[in-house]
C-alpha positions in Angstrom: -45.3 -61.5 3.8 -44.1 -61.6 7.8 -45.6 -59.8 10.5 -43.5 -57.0 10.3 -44.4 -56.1 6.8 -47.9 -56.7 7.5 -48.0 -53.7 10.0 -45.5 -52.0 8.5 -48.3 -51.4 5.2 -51.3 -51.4 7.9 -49.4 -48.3 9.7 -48.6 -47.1 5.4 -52.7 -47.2 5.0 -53.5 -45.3 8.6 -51.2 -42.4 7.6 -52.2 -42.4 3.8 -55.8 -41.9 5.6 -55.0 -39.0 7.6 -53.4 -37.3 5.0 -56.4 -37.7 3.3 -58.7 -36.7 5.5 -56.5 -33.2 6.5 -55.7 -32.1 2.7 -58.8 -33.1 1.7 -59.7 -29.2 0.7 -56.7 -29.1 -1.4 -56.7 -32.8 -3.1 -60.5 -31.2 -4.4 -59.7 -30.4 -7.8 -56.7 -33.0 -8.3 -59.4 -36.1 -7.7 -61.8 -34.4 -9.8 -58.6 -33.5 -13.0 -57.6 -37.7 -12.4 -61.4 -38.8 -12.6 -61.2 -37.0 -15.9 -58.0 -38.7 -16.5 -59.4 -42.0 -15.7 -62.0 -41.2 -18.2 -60.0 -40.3 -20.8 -57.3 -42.2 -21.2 -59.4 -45.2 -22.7 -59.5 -42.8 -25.9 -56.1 -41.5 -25.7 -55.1 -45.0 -25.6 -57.1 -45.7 -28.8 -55.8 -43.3 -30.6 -52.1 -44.0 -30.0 -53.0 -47.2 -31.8 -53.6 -44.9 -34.7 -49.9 -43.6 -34.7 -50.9 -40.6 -33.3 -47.9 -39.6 -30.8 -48.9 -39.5 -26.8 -49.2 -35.6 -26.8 -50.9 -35.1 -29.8 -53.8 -37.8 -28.9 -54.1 -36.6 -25.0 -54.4 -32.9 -27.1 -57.2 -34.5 -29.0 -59.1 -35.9 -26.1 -58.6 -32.8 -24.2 -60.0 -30.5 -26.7 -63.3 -33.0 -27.4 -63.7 -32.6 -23.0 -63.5 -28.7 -22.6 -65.9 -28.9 -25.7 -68.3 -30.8 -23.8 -67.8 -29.0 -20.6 -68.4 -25.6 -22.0 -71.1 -27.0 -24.4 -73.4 -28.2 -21.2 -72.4 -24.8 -19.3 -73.5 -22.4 -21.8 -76.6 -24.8 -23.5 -77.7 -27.2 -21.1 -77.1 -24.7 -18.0 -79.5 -22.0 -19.3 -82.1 -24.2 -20.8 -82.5 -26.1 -17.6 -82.4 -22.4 -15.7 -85.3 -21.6 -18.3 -87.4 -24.5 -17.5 -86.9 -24.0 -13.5 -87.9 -20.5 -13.5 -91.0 -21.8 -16.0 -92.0 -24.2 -13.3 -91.8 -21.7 -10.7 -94.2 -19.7 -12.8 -96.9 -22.4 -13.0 -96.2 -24.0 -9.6 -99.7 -22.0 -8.6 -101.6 -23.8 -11.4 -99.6 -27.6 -9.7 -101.4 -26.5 -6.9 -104.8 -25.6 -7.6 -104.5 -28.6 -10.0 -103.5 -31.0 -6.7 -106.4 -29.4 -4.2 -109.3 -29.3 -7.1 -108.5 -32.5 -9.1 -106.0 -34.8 -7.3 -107.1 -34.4 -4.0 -110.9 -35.2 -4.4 -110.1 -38.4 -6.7 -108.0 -39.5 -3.9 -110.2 -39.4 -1.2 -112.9 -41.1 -4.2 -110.6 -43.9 -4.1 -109.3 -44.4 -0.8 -112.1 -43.3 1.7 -110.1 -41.4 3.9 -110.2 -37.5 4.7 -106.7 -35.3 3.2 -107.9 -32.1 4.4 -104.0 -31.9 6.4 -103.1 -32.2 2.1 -104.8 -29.3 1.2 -102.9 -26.7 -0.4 -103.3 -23.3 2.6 -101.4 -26.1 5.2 -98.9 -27.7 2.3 -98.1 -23.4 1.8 -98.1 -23.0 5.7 -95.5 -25.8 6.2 -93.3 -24.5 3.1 -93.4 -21.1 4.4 -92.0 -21.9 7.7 -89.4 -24.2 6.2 -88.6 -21.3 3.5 -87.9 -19.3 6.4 -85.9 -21.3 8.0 -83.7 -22.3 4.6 -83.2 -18.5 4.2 -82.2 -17.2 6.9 -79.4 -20.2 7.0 -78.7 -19.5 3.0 -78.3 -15.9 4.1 -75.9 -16.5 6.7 -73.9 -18.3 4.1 -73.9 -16.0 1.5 -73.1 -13.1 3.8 -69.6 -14.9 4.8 -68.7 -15.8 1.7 -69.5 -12.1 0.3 -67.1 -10.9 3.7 -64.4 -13.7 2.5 -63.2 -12.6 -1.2 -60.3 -15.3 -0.4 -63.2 -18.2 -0.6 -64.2 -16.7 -4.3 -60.7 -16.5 -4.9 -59.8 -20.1 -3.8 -63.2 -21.2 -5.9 -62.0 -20.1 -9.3 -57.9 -21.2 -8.2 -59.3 -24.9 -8.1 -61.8 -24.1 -10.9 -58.5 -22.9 -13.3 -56.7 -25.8 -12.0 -59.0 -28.9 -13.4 -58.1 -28.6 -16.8 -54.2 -27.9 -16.5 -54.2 -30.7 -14.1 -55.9 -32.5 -16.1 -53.9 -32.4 -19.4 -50.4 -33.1 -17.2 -52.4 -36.3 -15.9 -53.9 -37.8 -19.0 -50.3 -37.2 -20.7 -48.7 -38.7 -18.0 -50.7 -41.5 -16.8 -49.5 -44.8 -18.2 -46.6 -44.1 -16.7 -47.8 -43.3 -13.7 -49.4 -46.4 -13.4 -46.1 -48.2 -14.2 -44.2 -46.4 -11.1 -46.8 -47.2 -9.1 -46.8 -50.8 -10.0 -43.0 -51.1 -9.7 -43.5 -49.6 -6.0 -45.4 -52.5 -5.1 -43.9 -54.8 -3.0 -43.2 -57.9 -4.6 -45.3 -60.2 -2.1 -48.3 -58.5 -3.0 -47.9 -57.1 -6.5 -49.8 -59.8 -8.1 -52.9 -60.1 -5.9 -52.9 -56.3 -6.4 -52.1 -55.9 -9.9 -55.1 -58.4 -10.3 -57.8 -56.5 -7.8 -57.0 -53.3 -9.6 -57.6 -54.7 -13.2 -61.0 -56.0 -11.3 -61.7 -52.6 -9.7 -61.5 -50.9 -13.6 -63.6 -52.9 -14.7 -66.1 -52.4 -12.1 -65.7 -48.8 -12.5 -65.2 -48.2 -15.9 -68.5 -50.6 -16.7 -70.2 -47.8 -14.2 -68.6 -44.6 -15.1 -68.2 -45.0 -19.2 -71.5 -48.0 -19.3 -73.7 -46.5 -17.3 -73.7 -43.3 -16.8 -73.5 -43.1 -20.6 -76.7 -45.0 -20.7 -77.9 -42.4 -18.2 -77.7 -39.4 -20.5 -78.8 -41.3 -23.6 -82.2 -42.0 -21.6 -82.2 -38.3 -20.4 -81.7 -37.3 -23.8 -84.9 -39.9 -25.3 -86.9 -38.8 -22.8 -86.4 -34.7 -22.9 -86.7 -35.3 -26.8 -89.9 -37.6 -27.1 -91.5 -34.9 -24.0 -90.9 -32.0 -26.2 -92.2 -33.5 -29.3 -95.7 -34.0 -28.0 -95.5 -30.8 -26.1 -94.3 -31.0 -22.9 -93.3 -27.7 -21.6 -91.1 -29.1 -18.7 -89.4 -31.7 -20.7 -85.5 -30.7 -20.4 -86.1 -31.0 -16.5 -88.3 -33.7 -16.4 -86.0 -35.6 -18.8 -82.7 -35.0 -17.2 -83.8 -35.5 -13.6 -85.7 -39.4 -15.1 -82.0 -39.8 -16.4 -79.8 -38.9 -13.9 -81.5 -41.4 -11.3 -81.8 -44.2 -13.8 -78.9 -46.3 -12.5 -81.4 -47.3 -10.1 -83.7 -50.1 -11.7 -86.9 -48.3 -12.0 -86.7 -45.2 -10.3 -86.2 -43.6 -13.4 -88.9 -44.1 -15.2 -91.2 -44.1 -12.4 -89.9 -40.5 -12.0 -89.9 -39.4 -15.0 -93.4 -41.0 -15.8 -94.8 -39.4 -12.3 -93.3 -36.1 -13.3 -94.6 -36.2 -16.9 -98.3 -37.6 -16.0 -98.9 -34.3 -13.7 -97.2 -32.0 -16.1 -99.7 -33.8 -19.3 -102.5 -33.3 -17.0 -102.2 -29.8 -15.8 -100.6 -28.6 -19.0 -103.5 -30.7 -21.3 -105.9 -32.4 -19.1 -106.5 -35.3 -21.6 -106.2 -38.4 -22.1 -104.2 -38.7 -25.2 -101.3 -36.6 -23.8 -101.0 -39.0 -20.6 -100.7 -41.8 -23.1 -98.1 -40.2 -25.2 -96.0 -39.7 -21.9 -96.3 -43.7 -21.8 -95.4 -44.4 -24.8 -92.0 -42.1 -24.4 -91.1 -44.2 -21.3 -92.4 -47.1 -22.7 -90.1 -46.6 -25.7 -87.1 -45.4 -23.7 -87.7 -48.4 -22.1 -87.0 -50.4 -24.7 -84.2 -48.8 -26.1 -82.6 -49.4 -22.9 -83.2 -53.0 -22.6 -82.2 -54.1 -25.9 -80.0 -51.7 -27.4 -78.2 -48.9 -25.1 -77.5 -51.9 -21.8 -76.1 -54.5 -23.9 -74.3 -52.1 -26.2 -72.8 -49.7 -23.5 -72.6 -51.8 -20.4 -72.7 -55.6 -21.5 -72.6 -57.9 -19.0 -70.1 -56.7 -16.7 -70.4 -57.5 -13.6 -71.0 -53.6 -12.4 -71.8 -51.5 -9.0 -74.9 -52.6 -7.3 -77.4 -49.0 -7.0 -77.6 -49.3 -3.3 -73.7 -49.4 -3.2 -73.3 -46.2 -5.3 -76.0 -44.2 -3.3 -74.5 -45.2 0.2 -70.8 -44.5 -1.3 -71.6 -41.1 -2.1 -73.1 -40.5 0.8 -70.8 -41.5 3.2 -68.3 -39.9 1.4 -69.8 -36.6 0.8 -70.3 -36.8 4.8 -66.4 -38.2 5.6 -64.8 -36.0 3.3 -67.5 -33.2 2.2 -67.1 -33.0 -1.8 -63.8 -34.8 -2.0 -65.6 -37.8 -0.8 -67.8 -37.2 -3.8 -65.9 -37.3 -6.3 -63.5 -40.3 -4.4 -66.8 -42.3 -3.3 -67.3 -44.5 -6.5 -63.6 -45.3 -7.1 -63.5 -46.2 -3.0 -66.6 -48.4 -3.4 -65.4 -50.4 -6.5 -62.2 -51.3 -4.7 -64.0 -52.6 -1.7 -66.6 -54.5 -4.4 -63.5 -55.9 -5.4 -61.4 -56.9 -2.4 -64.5 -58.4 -1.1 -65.4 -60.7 -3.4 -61.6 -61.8 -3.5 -61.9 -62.2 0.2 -64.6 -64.6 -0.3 -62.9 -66.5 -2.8 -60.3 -66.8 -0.2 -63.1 -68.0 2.6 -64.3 -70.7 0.3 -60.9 -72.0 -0.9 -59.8 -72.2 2.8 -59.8 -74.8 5.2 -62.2 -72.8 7.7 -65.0 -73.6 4.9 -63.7 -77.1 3.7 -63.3 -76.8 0.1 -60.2 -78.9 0.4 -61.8 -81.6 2.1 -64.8 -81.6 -0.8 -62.7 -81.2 -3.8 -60.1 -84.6 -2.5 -63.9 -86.5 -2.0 -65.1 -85.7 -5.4 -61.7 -86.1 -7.0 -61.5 -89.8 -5.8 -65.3 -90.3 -6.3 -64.7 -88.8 -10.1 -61.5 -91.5 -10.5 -63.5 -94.8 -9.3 -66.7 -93.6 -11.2 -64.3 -93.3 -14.8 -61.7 -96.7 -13.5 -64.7 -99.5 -12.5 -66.6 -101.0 -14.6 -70.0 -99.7 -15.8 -71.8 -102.3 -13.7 -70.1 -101.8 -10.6 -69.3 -98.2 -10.8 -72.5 -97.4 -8.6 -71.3 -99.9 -6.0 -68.1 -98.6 -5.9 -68.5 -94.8 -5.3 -71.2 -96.1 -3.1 -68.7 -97.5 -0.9 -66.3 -94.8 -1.2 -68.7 -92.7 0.4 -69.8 -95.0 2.6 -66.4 -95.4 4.1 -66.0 -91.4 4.3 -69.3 -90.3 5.5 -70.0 -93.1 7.6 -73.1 -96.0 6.9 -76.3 -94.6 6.1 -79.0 -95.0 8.3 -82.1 -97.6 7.2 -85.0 -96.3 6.1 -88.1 -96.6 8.2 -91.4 -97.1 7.0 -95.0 -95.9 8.6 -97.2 -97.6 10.0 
């Protein structure tokens, strides 16, 4: 590639950018229809293999999505409305629990003096940040009950997911194929090659983890409610949402379930039941619902998805969102290939190494047995210069 192409697809990328950044309110619900593309087109895929034709599997897929959709908006929506209002409810009794019980074992433990914990300052401090969080909440709400265009535009984009999403996932192999034929031809390979490596990155997080996710939030809402957990559902969903994080999640979800056991029962056999549920889910996780769903593909590191999404919810508001993940497995990708590059260059002096060991490897395999040692000896003697005697203490 010569200079001028170089800057001619560097000045391409700036102006791709801006674009970007300006329609970023109207690109909303396209990203969000061609993640659900993304998603589904594994499936559709599968199912042409079937001899079903390209319309009637994308149909298929389509109908099994808005299933799920409007399953988790008219089940899971409510029940977890239910469980927050519940926990509203009892939030007095969380208290009283954390000032009588919690506090005093605390300072048993740790010797020092938490009366700044007790509960009239911890309602003092909430009550002046309540105040603050409503006045600003009403300030929102009262423009967007002045601006019927903003509801307007809401449900527009809302409408708009699924039809976009059906034209996408029927369209998108050959989508991929214009795109690739766009390409110029210096660089098609290299990136024909770091977009197969960017799928896999994000298709072993978006269809490996994240299923792995909701399996754990399901175990764990399901083992809570059997031993009679009343805020399983939310304590179960929030454990799995944040389990792509090593750790966090059952740490969570344990914290979360220890004070709802002990509040709820106050015994002991109910906080060992909540271990045994993360103990178990635990389990599942390690040796069946991991290797299973994720394998070992080489994946996005938690710190990595965190920061994308935050940086791109704060670049691009929720457009960011939705683009952070597929942003952050490209740049996963290019820079690993740009350290391939640096260690295959001259700059690090893999050439230099690999012509050393080459001839080393050829003398060691032509010379005899005997002599071989003298020989590569020798060889790198000559190369590296004579080593040095050894010196002995007094």
């Amino acid at each position: 590639m010569t200079d001028t192409q170089k800057w001619q697809l560097l000045a391409l990328t700036v102006v791709l950018s801006a674009l970007l950044y300006l329609l970023a309110p109207v690109l909303t619900p396209f990203a969000a229809a061609a993640l659900f593309a993304y998603l589904g087109d594994p499936l559709v895929d599968r199912l042409e293999t079937w001899r079903l034709s390209r319309t009637a599997a994308v149909a298929v897929v389509f109908g099994l999505m808005t299933l799920a959709v409007v399953g988790i908006v008219l089940l899971l929506i409510p029940m977890l409305q239910k469980q927050i209002v519940h926990f509203g409810e009892r939030f007095p009794v969380y208290l009283a629990w954390f000032e009588t019980v919690a506090l005093p074992w605390l300072e048993q433990q740790t010797g020092f003096d938490l009366d700044r914990l007790q509960v009239g300052n911890l309602l003092g401090m909430a009550k002046q940040y309540w105040q603050q969080a409503g006045s600003a909440a009403a300030t929102v709400f009262g423009g967007l009950s002045r601006s019927g265009m903003a509801v307007l535009e809401f449900i527009a984009n809302l409408t708009l997911i699924p039809v976009v999403t059906f034209y996408l996932l029927r369209d998108w192999d050959g989508m991929v194929a214009r795109i690739r034929e766009l390409l110029p031809r210096a660089i098609e390979p290299t990136v024909v090659r770091l977009a197969n490596e960017s799928d896999a990155v994000l298709g072993s997080f978006l269809r490996g983890q994240v299923s792995v996710m909701l399996a754990l939030g399901a175990i764990y809402t399901l083992g809570l409610s059997l031993i009679g957990i009343d805020l399983a559902l939310l304590i179960g969903m929030i454990a799995g949402l944040v389990s792509f994080v090593p750790y966090l999640g059952v740490i969570v979800g344990f914290g979360a379930g220890l004070i709802a056991a002990l509040v709820q029962h106050g015994d002991l056999l109910h906080v060992l039941l909540v271990a045994g549920v993360f103990g178990f889910g635990q389990i599942i996780e390690g040796f069946v619902l991991t290797p299973w769903l994720v394998g070992d593909k080489i994946g996005m590191h938690p710190v990595a998805v965190i920061f994308a999404i935050m940086a791109g919810g704060q670049l691009f508001g929720f457009l960011g969102v939705l683009l952070a993940l597929p942003v952050a497995a490209v740049i996963m990708v290019v820079l690993r290939w740009l350290h391939e590059r640096y260690t295959e260059s001259s700059l690090y002096g893999a050439a230099e190494r690999a012509v050393e060991d080459a001839v080393i490897h050829e003398v060691a395999q032509a010379a005899p047995v005997d002599s071989a040692p003298a020989e590569v000896e020798s060889i790198v003697t000559t190369q590296n210069g004579p080593t040095p005697p050894a010196t002995t203490g007094a």
